[in-house]
C-alpha positions as CSV (number, residue, x, y, z in Angstrom):
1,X,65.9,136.1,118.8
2,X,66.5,139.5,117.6
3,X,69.4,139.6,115.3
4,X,71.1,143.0,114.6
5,X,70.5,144.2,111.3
6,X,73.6,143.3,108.9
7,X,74.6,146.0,106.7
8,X,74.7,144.6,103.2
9,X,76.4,145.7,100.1
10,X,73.6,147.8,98.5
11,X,73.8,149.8,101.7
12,X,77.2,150.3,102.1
13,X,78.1,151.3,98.4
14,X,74.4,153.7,98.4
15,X,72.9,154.8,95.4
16,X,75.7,153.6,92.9
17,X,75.5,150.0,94.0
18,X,73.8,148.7,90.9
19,X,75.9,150.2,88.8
20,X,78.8,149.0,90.5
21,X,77.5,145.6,90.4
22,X,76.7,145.7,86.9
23,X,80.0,146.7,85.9
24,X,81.7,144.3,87.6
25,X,79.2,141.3,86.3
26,X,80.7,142.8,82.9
27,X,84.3,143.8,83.7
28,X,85.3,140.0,82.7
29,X,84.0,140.6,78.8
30,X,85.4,144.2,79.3
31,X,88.9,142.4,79.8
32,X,88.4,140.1,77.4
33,X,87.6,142.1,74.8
34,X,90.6,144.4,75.9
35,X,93.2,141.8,76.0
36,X,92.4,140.7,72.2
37,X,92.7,144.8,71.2
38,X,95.7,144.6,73.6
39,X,97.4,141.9,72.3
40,X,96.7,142.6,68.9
41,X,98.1,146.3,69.1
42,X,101.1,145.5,71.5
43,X,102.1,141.6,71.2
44,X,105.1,142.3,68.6
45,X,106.5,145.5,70.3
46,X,106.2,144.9,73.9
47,X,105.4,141.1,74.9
48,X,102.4,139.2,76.5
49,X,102.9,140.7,79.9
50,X,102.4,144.6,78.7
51,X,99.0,143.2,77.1
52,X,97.8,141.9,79.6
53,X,99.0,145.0,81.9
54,X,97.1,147.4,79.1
55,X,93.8,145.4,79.3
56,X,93.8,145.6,83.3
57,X,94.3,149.1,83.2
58,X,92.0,149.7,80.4
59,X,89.4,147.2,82.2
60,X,89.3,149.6,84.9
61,X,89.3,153.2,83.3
62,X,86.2,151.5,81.7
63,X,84.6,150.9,85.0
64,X,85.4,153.9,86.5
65,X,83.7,156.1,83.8
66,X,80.4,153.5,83.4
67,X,80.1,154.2,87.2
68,X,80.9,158.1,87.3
69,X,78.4,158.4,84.1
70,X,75.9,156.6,86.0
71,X,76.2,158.9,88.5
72,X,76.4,161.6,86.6
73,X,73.0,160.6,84.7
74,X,71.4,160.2,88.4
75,X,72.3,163.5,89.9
76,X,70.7,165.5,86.5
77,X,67.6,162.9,86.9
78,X,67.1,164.0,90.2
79,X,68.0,167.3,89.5
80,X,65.2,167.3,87.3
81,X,62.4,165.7,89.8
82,X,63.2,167.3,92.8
83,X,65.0,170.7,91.8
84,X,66.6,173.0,94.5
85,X,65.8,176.2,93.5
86,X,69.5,177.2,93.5
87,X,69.6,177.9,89.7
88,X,66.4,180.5,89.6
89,X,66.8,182.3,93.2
90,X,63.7,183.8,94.8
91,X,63.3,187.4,94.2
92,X,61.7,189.7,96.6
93,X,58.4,191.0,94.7
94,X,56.2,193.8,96.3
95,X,52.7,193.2,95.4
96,X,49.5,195.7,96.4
97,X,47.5,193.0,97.7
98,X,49.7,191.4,100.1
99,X,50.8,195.2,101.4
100,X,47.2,196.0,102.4
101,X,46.8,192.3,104.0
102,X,50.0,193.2,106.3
């Protein structure tokens, strides 16, 4: 009866998972909205087939900065509730009372 645990795809992507899924629940507008640019700006010059190459590739540099943004914004957040001390370093003070306690 006991079933190993199955790994699902919140743990395997970690911490950026929602914004993964996210962006690819939206990457279909995000092409959309990138072909009409696309074929508006390139049609006449180029052809169908460089629009629709332009709006993939654009699709995708759109994704990859919404995720590395998103990540970004969650390693400052953190940085902020949990800080590390690495920015302000302890400094070794020398105080009277804790001489004559030692």
């Amino acid at each position: 009866m006991n079933r190993p645990y199955r790994r699902t795809l919140f743990d395997r992507l970690g911490p950026d998972a929602g914004a993964i899924v996210k962006v690819a629940a939206l990457s279909g507008l995000i092409f959309l909205f990138a072909l009409i640019l696309s074929v508006g700006l390139f049609r006449d010059r180029f052809g169908l087939l460089v629009s629709v190459l332009a709006a993939a590739a654009a699709t995708v540099a759109i994704a990859a900065v919404v995720v590395k943004v998103s990540s970004l914004a969650g390693a400052g957040f953190k940085s902020f509730i949990e800080p590390s001390g690495s920015s302000t370093p302890y400094t070794q003070q020398f105080s009277h009372q804790e001489a004559m306690a030692a």
